[in-house]
Each structure stands twice: as structure tokens, then as C-alpha cells.
N, C-alpha and C positions, 0 to 999 in steps of 0.2 A: 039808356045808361046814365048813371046819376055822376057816377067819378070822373073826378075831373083833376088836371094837374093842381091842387090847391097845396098850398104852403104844410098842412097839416097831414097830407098823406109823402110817405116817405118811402123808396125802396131801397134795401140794404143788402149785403152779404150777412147770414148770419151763419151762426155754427148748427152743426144735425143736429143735436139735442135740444136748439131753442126751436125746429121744427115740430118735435115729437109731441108735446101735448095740445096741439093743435090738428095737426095729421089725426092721430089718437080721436077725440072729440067727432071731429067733422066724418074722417071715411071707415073707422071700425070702431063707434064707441060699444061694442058690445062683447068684443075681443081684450085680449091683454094689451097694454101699454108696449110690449114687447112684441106685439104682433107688428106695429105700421114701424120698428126698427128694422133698416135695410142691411145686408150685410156687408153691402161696400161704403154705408152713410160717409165715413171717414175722407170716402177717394171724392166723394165729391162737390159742388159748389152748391150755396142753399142761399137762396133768396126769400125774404120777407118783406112784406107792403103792411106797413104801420098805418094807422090814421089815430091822431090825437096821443102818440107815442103806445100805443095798444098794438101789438100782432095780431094781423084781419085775416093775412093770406100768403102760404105759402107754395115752393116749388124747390126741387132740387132738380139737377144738372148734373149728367156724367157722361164725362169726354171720353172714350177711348179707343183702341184703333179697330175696335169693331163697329161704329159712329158712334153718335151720339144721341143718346136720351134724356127726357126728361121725364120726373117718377113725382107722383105723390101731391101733384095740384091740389090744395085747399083753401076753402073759403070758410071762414065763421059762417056758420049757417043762417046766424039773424042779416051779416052782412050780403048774400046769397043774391044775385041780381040786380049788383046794383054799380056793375062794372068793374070791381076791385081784382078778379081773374083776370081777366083781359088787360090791364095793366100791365101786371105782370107778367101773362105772360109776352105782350107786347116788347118787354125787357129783353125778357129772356132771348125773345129772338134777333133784338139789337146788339145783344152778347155775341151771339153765337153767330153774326155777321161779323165783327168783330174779328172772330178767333176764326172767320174761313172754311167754317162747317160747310162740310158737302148733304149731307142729311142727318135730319134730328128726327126721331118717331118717339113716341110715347106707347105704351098699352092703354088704352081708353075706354071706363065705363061703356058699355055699349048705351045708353042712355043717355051719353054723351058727347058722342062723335059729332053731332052739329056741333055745338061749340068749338070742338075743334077743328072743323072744317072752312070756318071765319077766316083760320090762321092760314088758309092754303092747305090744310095736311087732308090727305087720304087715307080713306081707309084700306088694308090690305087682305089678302085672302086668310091671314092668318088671326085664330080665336083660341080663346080657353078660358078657363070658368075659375073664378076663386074665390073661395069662405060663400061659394052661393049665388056669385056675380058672374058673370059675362061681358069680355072684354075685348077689343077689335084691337090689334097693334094697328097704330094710324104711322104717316108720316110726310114730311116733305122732302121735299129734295130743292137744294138752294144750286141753279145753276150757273149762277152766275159768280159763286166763290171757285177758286182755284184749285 
């Protein structure tokens, strides 16, 4: 892993819409710009990892009393392995201890569930397929919030 806490990489809250051409780009560039738009984007928190003041990698966040998920992990492709997800989502889950979450799961590339498995999460019995892809709802369970 090459990232490292350095003065130039930064994480921030940003807005849905400084997500979307990024999302766009990295998980459907072959789809509509209006495809990787979520329909709850609004309700939820959206973090971005800059390097050199550049958007490299984003995530969104949504709380609500069905748990909590997170939607939409991306990485610039050229930056692609070289720790910048893992940051993030290392945040993410400093957040979301934070706020007391009892479990957070994602839908995850199936291509991708080692990755997410780093973070503690599981994969579940539950799949489904979209625009062509295959996806494992993963998740963890935090037992130690209240």
C-alpha cells in the first residue's frame, strides 16, 4: 500500500453531485451519467479523498433505521491499488463508530469481496446481478456499539 497519512491527501464531506463524475468514470463508464445517480443521494453523507487537491476516491453513507450502508466506493482507476480505498474506507468506519452503528453492509462486486473482507465484513447468502455484474451483500456487525 503506497498511501500514507501525508499533508496532501485529504478526507472531506462532500456533496452527491461532486460524487457523480467520478462514480460515472470508474463503476459505469459505458452507462448514462444518470445511471451511478442514487435515488436517496440527497439523504445521504458522501465522503471524498483528494490528493494534491484532485478527487481520487469516493463513498457514500446512508443511515437509516433499516442499518446502515454504504453505496458506491470508487477509486480513479490510474490511482487503483495504491491504498486510497482503504483510507477511506478506514474513515468511514471511524464514522460510523462514532454514530453507534450496530451493522453497516454494502452490495459488493463479487470480484471484490476480499477487499472487503480486510474490513471485517462478510459475505451473506444474499446476490443479484446488475447492468451484467454480480454482487454479494457483504456486512459487519459492530458489537461492541450499543
Amino acid at each position: 500500500m503506497k498511501a500514507t497519512n501525508s499533508s496532501n491527501l485529504k478526507i472531506i464531506e462532500i456533496s452527491a453531485q461532486e460524487t457523480q463524475d467520478l462514480r460515472h468514470r470508474v463503476m459505469w463508464p459505458n452507462k448514462s451519467k444518470k445511471y451511478v445517480e442514487l435515488e436517496n443521494d440527497a439523504k445521504g453523507i458522501h465522503f471524498g479523498l483528494s490528493k494534491d487537491s484532485r478527487l481520487i476516491s469516493v463513498v457514500s453513507l446512508f443511515i437509516t433505521k433499516d442499518g446502515t450502508q454504504f453505496r458506491k466506493l470508487a477509486t480513479e482507476i490510474s490511482e487503483q491499488g495504491s491504498g486510497y480505498g482503504t483510507l477511506l474506507l478506514n474513515h468511514l468506519m471511524a464514522v460510523i463508530t462514532n454514530k453507534k452503528i450496530k451493522r453497516l453492509w454494502c452490495n459488493a462486486r463479487a470480484d471484490k469481496t476480499s477487499f472487503y473482507e480486510r474490513f471485517g465484513m462478510r459475505s451473506t447468502s444474499k446476490t443479484f446481478a446488475k447492468g451484467g455484474i454480480d454482487y454479494i451483500i457483504m456486512e459487519k456487525i459492530f458489537k461492541s456499539n450499543p
